[in-house]
VOGU-3710 file (C-alpha; in Angstrom, 3 decimals, decimal comma):
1> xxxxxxxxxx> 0,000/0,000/0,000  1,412/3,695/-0,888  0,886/5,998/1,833  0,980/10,238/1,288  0,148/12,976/3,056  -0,857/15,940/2,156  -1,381/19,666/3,406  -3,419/21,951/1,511  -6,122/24,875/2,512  -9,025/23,583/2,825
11> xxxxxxxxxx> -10,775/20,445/2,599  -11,822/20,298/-0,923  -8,237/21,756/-1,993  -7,186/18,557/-0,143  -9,422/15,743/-2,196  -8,241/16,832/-5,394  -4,760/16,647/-4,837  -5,072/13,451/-3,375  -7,354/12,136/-6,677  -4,677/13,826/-8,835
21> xxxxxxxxxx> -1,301/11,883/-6,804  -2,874/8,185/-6,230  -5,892/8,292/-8,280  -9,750/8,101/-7,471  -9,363/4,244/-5,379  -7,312/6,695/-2,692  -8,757/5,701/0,887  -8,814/9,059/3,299  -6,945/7,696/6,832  -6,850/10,673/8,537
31> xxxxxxxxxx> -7,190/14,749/8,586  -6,189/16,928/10,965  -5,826/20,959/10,852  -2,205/22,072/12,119  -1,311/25,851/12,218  2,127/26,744/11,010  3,754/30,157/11,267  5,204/31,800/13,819  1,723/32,951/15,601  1,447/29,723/17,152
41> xxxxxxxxxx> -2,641/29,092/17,825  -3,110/32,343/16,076  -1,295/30,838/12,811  -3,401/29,927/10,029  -5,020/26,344/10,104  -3,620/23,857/7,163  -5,767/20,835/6,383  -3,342/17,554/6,732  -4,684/14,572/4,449  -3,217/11,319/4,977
51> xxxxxxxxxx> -4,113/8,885/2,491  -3,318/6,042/0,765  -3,590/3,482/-2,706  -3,391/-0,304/-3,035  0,294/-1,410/-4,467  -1,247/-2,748/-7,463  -3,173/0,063/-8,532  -1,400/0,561/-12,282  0,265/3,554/-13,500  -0,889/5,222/-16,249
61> xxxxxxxxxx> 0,753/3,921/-19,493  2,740/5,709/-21,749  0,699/8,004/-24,273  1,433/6,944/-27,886  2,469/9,950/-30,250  -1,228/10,659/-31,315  -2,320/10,908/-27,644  0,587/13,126/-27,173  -0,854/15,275/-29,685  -4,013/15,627/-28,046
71> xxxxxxxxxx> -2,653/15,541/-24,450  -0,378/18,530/-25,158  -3,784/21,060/-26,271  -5,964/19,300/-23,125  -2,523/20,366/-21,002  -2,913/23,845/-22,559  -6,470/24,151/-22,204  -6,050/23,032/-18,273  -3,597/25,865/-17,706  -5,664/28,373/-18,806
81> xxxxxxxxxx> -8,461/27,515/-16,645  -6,169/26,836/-13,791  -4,609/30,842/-14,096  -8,228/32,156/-13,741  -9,137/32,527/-10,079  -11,534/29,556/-8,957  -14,226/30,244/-5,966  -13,572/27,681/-2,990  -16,194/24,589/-3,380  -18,317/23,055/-1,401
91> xxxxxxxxxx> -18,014/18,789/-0,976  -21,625/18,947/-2,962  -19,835/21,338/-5,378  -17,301/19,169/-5,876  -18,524/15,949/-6,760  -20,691/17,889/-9,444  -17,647/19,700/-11,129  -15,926/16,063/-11,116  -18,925/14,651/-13,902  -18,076/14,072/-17,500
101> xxxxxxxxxx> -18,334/16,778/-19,868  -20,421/15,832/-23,102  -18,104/14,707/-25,247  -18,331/15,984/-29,276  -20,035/13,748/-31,867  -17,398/11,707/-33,175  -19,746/11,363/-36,593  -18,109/13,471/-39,693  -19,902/15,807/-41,979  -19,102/18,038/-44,232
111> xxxxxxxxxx> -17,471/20,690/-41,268  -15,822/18,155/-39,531  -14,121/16,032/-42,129  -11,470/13,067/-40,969  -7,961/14,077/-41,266  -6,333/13,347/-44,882  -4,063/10,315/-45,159  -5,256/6,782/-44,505  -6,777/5,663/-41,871  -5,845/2,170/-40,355
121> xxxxxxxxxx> -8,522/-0,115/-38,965  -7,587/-3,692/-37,999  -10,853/-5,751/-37,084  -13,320/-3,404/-36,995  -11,238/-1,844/-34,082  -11,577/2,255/-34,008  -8,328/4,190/-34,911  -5,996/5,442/-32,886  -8,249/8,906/-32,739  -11,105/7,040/-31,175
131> xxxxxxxxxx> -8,870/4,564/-28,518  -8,112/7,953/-26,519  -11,698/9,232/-26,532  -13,028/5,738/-25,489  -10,124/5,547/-23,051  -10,488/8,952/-21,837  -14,764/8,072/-21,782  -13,648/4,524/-19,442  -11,601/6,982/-17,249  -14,289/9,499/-16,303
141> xxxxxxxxxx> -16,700/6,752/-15,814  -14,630/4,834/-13,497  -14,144/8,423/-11,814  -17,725/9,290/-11,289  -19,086/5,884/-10,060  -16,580/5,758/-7,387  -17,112/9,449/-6,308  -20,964/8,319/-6,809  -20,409/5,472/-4,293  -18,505/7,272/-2,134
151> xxxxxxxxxx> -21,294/10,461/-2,107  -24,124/7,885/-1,325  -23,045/6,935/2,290  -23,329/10,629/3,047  -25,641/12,894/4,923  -26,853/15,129/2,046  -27,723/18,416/4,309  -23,690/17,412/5,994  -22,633/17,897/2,370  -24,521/21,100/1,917
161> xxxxxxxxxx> -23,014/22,478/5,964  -20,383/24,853/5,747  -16,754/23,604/6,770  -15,872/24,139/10,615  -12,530/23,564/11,427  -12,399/19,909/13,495  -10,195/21,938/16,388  -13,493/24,064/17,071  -16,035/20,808/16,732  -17,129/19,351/19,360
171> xxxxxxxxxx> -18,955/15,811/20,552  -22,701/15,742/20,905  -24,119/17,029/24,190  -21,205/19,597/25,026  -20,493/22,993/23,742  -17,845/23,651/20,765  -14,485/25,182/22,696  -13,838/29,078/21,695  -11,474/30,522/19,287  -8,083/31,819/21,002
181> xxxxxxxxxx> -9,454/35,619/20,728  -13,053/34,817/21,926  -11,390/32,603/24,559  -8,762/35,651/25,885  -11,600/38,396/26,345  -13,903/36,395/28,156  -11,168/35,889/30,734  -11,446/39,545/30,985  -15,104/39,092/32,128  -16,632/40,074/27,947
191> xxxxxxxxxx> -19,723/37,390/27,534  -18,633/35,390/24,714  -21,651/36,670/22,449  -19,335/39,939/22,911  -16,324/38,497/22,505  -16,974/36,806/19,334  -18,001/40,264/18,035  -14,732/41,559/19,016  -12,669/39,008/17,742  -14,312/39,190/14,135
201> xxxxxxxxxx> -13,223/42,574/14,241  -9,559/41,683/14,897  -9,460/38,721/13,181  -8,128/40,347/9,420  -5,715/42,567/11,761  -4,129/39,525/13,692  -3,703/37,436/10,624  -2,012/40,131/8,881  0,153/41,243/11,606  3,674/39,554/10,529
211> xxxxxxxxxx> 5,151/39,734/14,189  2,539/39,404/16,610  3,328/39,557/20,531  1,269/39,550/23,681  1,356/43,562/23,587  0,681/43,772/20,506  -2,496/41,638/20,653  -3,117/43,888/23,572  -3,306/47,053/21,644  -5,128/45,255/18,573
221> xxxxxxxxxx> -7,910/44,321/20,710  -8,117/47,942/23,363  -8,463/49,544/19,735  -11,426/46,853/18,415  -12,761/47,401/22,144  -12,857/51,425/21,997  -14,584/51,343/18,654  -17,632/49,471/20,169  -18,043/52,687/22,423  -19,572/55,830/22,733
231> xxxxxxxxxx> -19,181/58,406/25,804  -20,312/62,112/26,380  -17,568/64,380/28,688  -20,501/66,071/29,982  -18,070/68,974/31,549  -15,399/69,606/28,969  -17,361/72,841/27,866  -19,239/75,646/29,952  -23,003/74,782/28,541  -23,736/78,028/26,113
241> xxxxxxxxxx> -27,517/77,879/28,106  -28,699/76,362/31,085  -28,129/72,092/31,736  -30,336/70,195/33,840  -29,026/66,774/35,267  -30,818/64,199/37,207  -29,279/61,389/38,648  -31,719/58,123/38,649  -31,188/54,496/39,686  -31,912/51,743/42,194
251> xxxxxxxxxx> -30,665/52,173/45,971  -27,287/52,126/46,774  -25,171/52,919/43,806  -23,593/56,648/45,035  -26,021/58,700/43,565  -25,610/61,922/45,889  -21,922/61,321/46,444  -21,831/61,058/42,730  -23,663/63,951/42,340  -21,382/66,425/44,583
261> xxxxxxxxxx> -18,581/65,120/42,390  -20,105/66,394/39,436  -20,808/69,700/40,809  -17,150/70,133/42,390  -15,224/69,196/38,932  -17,495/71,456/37,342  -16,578/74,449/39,635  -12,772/73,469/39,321  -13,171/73,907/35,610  -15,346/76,615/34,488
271> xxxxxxxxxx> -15,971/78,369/37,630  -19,653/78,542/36,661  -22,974/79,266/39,208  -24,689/75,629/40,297  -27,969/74,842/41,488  -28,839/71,459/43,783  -32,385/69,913/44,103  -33,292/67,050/45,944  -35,998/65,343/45,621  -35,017/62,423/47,847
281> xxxxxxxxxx> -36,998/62,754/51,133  -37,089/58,785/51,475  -33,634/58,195/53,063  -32,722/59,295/56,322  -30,525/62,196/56,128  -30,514/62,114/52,657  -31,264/65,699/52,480  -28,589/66,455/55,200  -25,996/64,935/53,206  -26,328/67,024/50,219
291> xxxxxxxxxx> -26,650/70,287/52,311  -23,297/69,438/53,704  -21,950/69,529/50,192  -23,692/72,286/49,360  -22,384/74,130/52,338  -18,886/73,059/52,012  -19,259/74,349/47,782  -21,576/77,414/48,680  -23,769/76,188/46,490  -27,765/77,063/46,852
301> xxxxxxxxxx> -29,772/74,055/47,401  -33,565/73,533/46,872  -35,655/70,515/48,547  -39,153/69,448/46,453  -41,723/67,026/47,371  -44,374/67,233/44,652  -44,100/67,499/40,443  -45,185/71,292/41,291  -42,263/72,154/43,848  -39,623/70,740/40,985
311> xxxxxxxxxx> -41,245/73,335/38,407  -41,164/75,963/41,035  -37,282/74,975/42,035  -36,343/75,149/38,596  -37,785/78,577/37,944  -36,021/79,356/40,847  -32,665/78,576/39,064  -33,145/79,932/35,710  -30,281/82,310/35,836  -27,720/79,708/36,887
321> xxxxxxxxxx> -25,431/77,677/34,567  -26,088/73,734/35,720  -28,909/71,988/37,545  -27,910/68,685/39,624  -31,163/66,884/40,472  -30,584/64,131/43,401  -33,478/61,625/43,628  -34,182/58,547/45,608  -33,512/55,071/45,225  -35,874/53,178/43,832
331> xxxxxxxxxx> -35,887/49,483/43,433  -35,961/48,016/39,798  -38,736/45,225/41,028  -41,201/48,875/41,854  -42,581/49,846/38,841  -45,156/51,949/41,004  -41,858/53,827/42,416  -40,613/54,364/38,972  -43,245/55,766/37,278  -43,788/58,284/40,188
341> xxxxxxxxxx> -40,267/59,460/39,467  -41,417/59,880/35,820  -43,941/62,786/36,986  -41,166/64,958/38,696  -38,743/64,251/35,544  -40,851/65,231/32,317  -39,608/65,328/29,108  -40,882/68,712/28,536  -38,482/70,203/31,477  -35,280/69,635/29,296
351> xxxxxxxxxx> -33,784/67,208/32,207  -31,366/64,760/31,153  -31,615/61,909/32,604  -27,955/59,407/33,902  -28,809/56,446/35,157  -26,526/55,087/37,516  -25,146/51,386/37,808  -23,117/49,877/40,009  -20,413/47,863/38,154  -20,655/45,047/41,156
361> xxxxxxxxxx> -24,077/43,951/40,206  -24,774/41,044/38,326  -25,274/41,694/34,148  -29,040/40,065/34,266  -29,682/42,533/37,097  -28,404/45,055/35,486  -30,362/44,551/32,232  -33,308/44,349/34,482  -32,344/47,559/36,226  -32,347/49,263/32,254
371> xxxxxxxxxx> -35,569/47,863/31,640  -37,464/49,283/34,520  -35,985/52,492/33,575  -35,999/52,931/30,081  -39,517/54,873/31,197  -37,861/58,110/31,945  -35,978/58,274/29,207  -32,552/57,489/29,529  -29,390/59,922/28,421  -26,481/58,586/29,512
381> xxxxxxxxxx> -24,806/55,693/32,000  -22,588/56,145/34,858  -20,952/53,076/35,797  -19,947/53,652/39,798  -17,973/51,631/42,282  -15,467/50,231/38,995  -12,739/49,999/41,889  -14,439/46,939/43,995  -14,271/45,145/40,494  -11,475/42,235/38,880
391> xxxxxxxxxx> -13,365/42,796/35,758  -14,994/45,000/33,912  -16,273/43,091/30,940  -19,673/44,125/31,979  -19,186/47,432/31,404  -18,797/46,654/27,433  -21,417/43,634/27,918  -23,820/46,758/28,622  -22,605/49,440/26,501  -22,910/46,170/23,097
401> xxxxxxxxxx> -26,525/45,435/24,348  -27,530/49,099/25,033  -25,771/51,582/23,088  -26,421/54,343/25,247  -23,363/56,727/25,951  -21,114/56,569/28,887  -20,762/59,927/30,782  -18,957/59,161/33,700  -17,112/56,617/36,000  -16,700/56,573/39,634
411> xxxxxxxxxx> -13,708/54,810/41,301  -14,179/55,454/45,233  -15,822/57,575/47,585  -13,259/60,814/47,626  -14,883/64,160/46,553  -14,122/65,044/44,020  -11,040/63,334/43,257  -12,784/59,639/42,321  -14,969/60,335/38,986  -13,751/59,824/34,950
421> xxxxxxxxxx> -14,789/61,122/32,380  -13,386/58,694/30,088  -13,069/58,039/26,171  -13,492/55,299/24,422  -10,036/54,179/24,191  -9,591/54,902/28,169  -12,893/52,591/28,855  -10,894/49,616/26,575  -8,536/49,784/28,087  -9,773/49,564/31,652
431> xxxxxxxxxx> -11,841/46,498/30,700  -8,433/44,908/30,055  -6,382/45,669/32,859  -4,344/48,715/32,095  -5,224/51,005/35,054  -2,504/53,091/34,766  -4,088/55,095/31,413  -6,751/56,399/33,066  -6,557/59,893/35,359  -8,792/61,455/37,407
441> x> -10,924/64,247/35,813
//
């Protein structure tokens, strides 16, 4: 028995190499994908093809000098089609390109007239002419019927299945293992759904890179990453008219500490005149927090109880630069709670509206939390409490599902020293690990 092996592309580059070495009787032992290069994993996978032919199977014999003739224009004719480009085919493909061409009538008339000279015939046999087609015919059939038998043991829709690589197959009953890129972000906490997204992106960049080390792939994917986001640095400019902010979300996440971080960076910058409002009369000392702020800023500070008192407060404040609206907690599982805040926060009184998350809270919840508050409408997140986190893959999990801009980031309870006000490319490359880009402010 002969034994090869063979490396090619792809699968169906593969099949005819192997038909075109031993013949169409080849068996198929094995296949395998390797990846050679100097990206290791990331290399590009090469189908290996080990086959092999019975000893006896007989070598063609040599062509006489008429089938010379004929072999040398089928050999140019075969070139030419080879230069073109060819698509990649399917197995189904495949088999069908392999099928006999109709063959031309071998019958003369008066535009296809025999060649002049005599031609030989011994005992009825055809001339020479004729032996190659009818050998040539005998070849092709011999071809199809064993492709034919071949075809019929096989699942037709597994013929008409696109080719996955056999490294990212898996048994029945357990779940296909991850590309190398998928697999890398979601050990940065990125969902895989994410992750796959991500690594599509990268995938044209990484195969193309010629020298490829772990920094590199860093900065690959933090740029992939910081395309998928959006963010609004809500105090980079003094507002040309007056801005009204409300902070909104469920209990707990920082939103009045949050809030007298906004209003302190904003005084640091521009220098501008500030007006507080609370609305949050639920918590105990709620109120007593803010006017400590507000105190400690000299900033005027308004407390409402009813829809009407907000309208009032806000007329109240006309002349200054920037609102901050503090409001209670209210639990995402409420729906009463929430739509209550929805009378105080109209559309028609120009508020925008942050909602607040707390990066330590389970994704589901989280996506529950968005949900219930989607009523208000929403403007902007702000992601708080990013420094009790290992990872922040949620924070792009979010952003992917969501799309709604990122205006701030909160990384401790100092005032005002712990808020961002990130970019894209800062928020990438949080998510994988490099603190040290990001600064305060």
């Amino acid at each position: 028995m002969q034994v090869k092996v063979f490396e090619a592309k792809d699968m169906a580059t593969g099949l005819k190499m192997v038909k075109e070495a031993l013949g169409p009787d080849a068996l198929i032992l094995s296949t395998r994908t390797i990846r050679n290069g100097s990206f290791g994993v990331l290399g590009k996978p090469t189908m290996e093809i080990t086959a092999a032919v019975d000893n006896n199977w007989r070598e063609p014999e040599p062509e006489s000098q008429a089938s010379r003739t004929t072999g040398y224009a089928r050999a140019v004719r075969s070139r030419e089609r080879k230069a073109a480009p060819q698509p990649e085919l399917t197995y189904e493909e495949l088999w069908r390109r392999e099928e006999p061409e109709p063959q031309p009538s071998l019958s003369y008339g008066p535009k296809n007239m025999p060649p002049a000279g005599p031609q030989v015939s011994v005992a009825g046999n055809p001339p020479p002419a004729d032996q190659d087609v009818q050998s040539e015919l005998a070849e092709l059939r011999s071809l199809v019927k064993g492709l034919a038998n071949r075809v019929s043991g096989l699942d037709a829709p597994a013929l008409r299945s696109p080719y996955v690589e056999p490294e990212f197959t898996a048994p029945a009953g357990q779940a296909a293992p991850m590309d190398p890129v998928t697999g890398l972000l979601t050990g940065y906490g990125i969902n895989q759904e994410t992750a796959q997204v991500v690594a599509r992106f990268t995938r044209e960049t990484i195969d193309n890179a010629r020298q490829l080390d772990g920094a590199g792939l860093t900065a690959i994917l933090r740029t992939a990453i910081a395309r998928l986001f959006s963010t609004v640095r809500v105090l980079d400019n003094r507002p040309s008219g007056q801005r009204r902010i409300a902070l909104v979300g469920p209990t707990g996440v920082g939103k009045t500490t949050t809030l007298a971080k906004i209003a302190a960076h904003y005084l640091s910058r521009h220098g501008g005149r500030i007006g507080l409002i609370t609305i949050d009369t639920y918590r105990i000392a709620a109120v007593e927090q803010l006017k400590v702020y507000g105190e400690i800023m000299r900033l005027p500070l308004e407390v409402v109880i009813t829809p009407q008192e907000l309208e009032a407060a806000l007329d109240k404040f006309r002349d200054v630069d920037l609102v901050l609206i503090d409001t209670a907690g209210r639990s995402p599982k409420n729906g009463l709670e929430i739509q209550e805040l929805s009378a105080f926060l109209r559309p028609e009184l120009g508020i925008e509206n942050h909602l607040l998350l707390s990066a330590t809270t389970r994704e589901r919840e989280l996506e529950e939390t968005i949900r219930r508050f989607s009523v208000l409408p929403i403007s902007n997140f702000i992601f708080s409490k990013i420094d009790e986190c290992d990872q922040l893959g949620v924070l792009l999990n979010i952003h992917y599902k969501n799309d709604t801009p990122i205006s701030f980031l909160t990384n401790g309870q100092r005032v005002p020293e712990d808020l961002l006000m990130p970019a894209p490319a800062d928020v990438a490359a949080l998510i994988l690990n490099d603190h040290g880009s990001l600064k305060h402010g």
